[in-house]
C-alpha positions in Angstrom: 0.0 0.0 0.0 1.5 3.0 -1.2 1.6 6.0 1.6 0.1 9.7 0.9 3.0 12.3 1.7 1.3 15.9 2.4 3.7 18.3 2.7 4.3 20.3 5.5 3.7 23.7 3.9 0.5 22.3 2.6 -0.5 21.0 6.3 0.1 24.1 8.0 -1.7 25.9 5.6 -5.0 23.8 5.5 -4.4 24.5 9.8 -4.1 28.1 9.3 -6.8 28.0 7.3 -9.2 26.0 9.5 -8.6 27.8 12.3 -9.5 31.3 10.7 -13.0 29.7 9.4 -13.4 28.1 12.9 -12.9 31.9 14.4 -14.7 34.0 11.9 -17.4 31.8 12.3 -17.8 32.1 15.7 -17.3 36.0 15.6 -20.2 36.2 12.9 -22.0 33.9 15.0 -22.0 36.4 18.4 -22.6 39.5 16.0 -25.3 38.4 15.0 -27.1 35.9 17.5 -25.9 36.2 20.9 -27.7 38.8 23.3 -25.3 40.6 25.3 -26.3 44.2 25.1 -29.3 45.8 27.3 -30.6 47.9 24.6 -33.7 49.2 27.2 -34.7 48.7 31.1 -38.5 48.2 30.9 -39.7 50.4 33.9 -42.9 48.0 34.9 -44.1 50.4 37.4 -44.2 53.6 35.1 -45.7 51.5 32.2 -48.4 50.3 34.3 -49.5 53.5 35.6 -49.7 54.8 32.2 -51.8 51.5 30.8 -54.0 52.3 33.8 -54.5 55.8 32.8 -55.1 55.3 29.3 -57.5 52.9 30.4 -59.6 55.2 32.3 -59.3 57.7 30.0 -60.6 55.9 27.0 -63.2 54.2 29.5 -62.7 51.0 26.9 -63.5 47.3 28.6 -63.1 45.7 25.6 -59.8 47.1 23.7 -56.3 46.3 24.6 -54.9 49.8 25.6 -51.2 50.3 24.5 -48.2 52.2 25.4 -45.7 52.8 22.7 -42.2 53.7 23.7 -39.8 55.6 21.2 -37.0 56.4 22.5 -32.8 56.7 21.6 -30.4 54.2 22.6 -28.7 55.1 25.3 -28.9 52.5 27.7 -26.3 50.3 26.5 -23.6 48.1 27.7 -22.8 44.5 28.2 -25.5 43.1 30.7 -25.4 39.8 32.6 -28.8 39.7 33.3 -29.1 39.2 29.0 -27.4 35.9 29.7 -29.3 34.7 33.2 -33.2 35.7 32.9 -35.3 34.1 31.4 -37.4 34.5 27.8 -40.7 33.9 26.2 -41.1 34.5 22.8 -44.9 34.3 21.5 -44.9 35.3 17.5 -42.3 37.2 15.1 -43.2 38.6 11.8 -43.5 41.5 9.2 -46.1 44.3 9.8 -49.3 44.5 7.5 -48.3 48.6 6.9 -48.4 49.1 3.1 -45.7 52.2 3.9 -43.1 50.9 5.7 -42.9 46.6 6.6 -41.0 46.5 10.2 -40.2 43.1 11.1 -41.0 42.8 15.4 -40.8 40.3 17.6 -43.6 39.5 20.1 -42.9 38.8 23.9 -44.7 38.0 27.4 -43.5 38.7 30.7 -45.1 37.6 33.4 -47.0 40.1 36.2 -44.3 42.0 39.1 -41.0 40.6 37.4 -38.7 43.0 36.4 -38.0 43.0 32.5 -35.0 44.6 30.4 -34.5 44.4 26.5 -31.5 42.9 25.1 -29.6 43.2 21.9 -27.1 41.7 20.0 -24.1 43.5 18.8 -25.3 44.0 15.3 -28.1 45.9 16.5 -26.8 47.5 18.4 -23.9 48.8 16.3 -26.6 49.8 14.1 -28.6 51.7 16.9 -25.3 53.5 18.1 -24.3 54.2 14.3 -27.5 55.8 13.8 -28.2 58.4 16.5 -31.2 59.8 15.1 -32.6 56.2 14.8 -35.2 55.7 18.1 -36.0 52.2 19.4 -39.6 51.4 19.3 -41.2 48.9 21.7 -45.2 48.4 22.5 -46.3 47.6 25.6 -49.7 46.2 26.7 -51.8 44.2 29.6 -53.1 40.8 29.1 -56.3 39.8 29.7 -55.8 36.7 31.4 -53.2 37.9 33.7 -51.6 41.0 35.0 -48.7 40.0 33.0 -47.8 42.5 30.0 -46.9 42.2 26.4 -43.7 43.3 24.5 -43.7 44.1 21.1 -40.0 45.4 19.6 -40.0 46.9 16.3 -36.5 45.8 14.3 -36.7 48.8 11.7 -35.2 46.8 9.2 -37.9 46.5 6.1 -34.9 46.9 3.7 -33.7 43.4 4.2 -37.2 42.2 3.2 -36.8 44.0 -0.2 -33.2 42.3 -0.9 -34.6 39.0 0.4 -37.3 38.9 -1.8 -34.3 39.7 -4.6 -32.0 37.0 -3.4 -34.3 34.0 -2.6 -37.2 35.1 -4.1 -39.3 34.8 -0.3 -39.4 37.9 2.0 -38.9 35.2 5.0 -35.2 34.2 4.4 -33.8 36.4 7.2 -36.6 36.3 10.0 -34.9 33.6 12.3 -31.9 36.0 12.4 -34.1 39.1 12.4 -36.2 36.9 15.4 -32.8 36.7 17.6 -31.7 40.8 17.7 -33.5 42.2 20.5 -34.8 39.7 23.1 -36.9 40.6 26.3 -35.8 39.0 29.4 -37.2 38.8 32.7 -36.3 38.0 36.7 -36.1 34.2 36.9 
């Protein structure tokens, strides 16, 4: 049996090689799918005084009242509590707006935990590129519980456009879209 000789210029380089995949890989990988960043500290107590308001002041028993939060990023940093709390996604998806399609991401927390929004680096290099960009969350009651709703808005309608292009379906990004700003709460 005759013996394959690889040279060692040839070995090293297939090494060198593997290892830069194997890290470039896992630097695209916590770009864009790891949350580490709080992006936003949900204040439970403000937002349920202003749900209770609006409730009273519409005097509706049958609609789901809303609070809409718009604000810049500025509460940023790496956040431990983005790796320890828990999540609950419910539903991801495009909006139905003919204007502008924002992709957002649906989330419960439960009633009296504490909750915080966290971001992966992408999007949050984007926010902090952007300064005049806001970051837009919903937030609203359930019915069955005192527990609340999240809804973050990913302004990102553009990569539904080149999707469509590419692959021919507007879906072919949503489960990295899905995995840019998670809501965590208290364990």
């Amino acid at each position: 049996m005759k013996k394959i000789i690889i040279p060692d210029a040839l070995r090293s380089r297939v090494l060198l090689l593997t290892i830069g995949l194997g890290l470039t890989s896992l630097l695209l990988f916590t770009f864009f799918l790891v949350d580490i960043f709080r992006a936003r500290v949900i204040d439970i107590d403000y937002t349920m005084k202003i749900l209770k308001e609006k409730h009273q002041k519409e005097n509706n028993n049958f609609g789901i009242s809303k609070v809409v939060f718009q604000k810049g990023f500025n509460d940023k940093g790496p956040d431990l509590r983005c790796i320890t709390w828990s999540s609950k996604l419910l539903y991801s998806g495009w909006n139905n707006d003919k204007k502008d399609r924002d992709f957002f991401i649906d989330y419960y927390v439960p009633s009296g935990k504490k909750a915080i929004i966290c971001a992966t680096p992408a999007l949050a290099a984007s926010l902090s590129a952007h300064p005049k960009k806001r970051f837009l969350y919903e937030v609203s009651k359930t019915e069955l519980d005192d527990g609340l709703y999240v809804r973050v808005v990913v302004g990102v309608s553009e990569v539904r456009e080149t999707c469509k292009l590419v692959t021919g379906s507007v879906d072919c990004a949503n489960s990295i879209l899905g995995r840019q700003a998670i809501v965590k709460y208290e364990p």
